[in-house]
C-alpha angles and dihedrals in degrees: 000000000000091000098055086059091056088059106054077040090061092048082059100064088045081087119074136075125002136180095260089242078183086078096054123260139220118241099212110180138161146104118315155121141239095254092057090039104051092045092048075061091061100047106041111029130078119280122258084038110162121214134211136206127195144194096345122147097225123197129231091279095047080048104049087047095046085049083058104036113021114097134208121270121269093164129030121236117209102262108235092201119065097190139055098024103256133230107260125193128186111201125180101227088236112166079244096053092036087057107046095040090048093053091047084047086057087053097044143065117259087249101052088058089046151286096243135032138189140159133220156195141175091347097317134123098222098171122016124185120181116188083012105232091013098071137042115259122244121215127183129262092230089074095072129234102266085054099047095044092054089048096055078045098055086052098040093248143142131247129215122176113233101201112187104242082240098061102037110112103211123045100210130038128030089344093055099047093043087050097052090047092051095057088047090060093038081061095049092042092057078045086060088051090064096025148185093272090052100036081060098044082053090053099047086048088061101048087051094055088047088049092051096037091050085097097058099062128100112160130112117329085024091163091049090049093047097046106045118010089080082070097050100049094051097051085045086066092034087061090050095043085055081046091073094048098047096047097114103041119100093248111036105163093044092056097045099055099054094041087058091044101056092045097048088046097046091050080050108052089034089056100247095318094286090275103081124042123255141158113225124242131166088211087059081072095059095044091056099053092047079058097044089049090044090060098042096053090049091048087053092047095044086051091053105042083050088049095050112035092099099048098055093034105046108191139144139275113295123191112266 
């Protein structure tokens, strides 16, 4: 059960430090790169800034440059990803470490750097950026504006204002509407703690335990249950394990869900490939598709209630 262990590990570095979205925040999005992002850094941010990659699948050159610059953490940063437990690199923004790590980044994919950024100083998230080019980036209100402002230009962004319910000075107008937004992405941006990705992996993980324990119950419809929700659970997982792959597309569900389909029903009608046994049945087809539609419309629920929570329940700032 050792991986069950990991698990409950993983929920634990979920807790540590956070951009204070209390204070007010600034949404800065638009298109860029890692090059342009980590020497506006440089240039913009405080010195003795401190940044953080996460979850990133480096190749032999990004390893061999985290082995020589990264440090070792003084402060932990709130993990975005719940399982499996993610690379992490600390890496002082030094002119030396920005250069060369902006020259590898010309030369790598956006995943093999990392999946999530931030930046940090004295104990402070200054910049947090959650499904890295997916996702707006936050940066703290601590920064200023004409800082803030050069640094979306540098990047060729743009720059919104988040102002906490609590702390907007007009109810109505510009202060209001900034404010409500602010707490709609406040609430996206918890969303992106527990993200997307782990969401998925929770959800596979669900699907593989009601795969396992299939065997244990023994309550009404027990052959149904037997013969095909074995099906069912496993193209439930199938669907959230396309899930991770498909996060960025413009349509990710969608994708996801025929991507699952056609894999659980070609291993169905090839007989498992030919590599994994398995016992043709027509009504595994249709097993697998009631598994592949559950997931998909929990995904779809899971994603609304997350989207709207803050528009039927108006309240103020919490800590993240």
């Amino acid at each position: 059960m050792g991986w069950i262990a990991g698990i409950f590990s993983a929920f634990h570095h979920l807790r540590g430090l956070r951009l204070d979205a209390t204070r007010g925040f600034w949404e800065v999005e638009g298109t860029t790169d890692f090059p342009a992002l980590l020497r506006a850094v440089f240039e913009w941010f405080p010195d003795d800034s401190v940044l953080y990659f996460e979850g990133g699948s480096p190749n032999e050159e990004l390893s061999a440059f985290m082995a020589a610059h990264a440090v070792p953490e003084t402060v932990h940063i709130a993990t975005g990803t719940i399982w499996p437990k993610p690379k992490v690199f600390h890496v002082p923004a030094t002119r030396e470490n920005i250069d060369l790590l902006a020259d590898l980044a010309e030369r790598c994919a956006e995943p093999e750097l990392a999946v999530h950024v931030h930046v940090y100083r004295d104990g402070e998230v200054l910049l947090e950026w959650h499904d890295a080019f997916a996702q707006p980036m936050l940066l703290a209100g601590s920064l200023g504006e004409n800082t803030v402002r050069e640094f979306a230009a540098a990047l060729g962004a743009t720059v919104e204002e988040r102002i906490p319910r609590n702390q907007a000075s007009q109810p109505t107008g510009h202060a209001s509407l900034s404010a409500s937004r602010g707490e709609g992405l406040a609430t996206r941006h918890h969303g992106s703690q527990v993200s997307t990705r782990a969401r998925s992996v929770a959800l596979v993980l669900l699907g593989a335990a009601a795969l396992v324990l299939k065997g244990q119950y023994s309550g009404p419809g027990l052959d149904l249950v037997h013969g095909y929700g074995g099906n069912v659970a496993a193209s439930f997982a199938v669907y959230f394990l396309a899930r991770l792959v498909t996060i960025r597309s413009s349509h990710p569900r969608a994708w996801a869900a025929g991507l699952a389909l056609g894999a659980v029903e070609l291993f169905e009608v090839l007989d498992g490939f030919g590599v994994m046994s398995n016992v043709y049945d027509r009504w595994d087809l249709a097993a697998n598709a009631a598994g592949i539609g559950l997931a998909a419309a929990l995904d779809a629920v899971i994603e609304r209630i997350s989207r709207g929570t803050s528009d039927r329940q108006p309240r103020q700032f919490s800590p993240l």
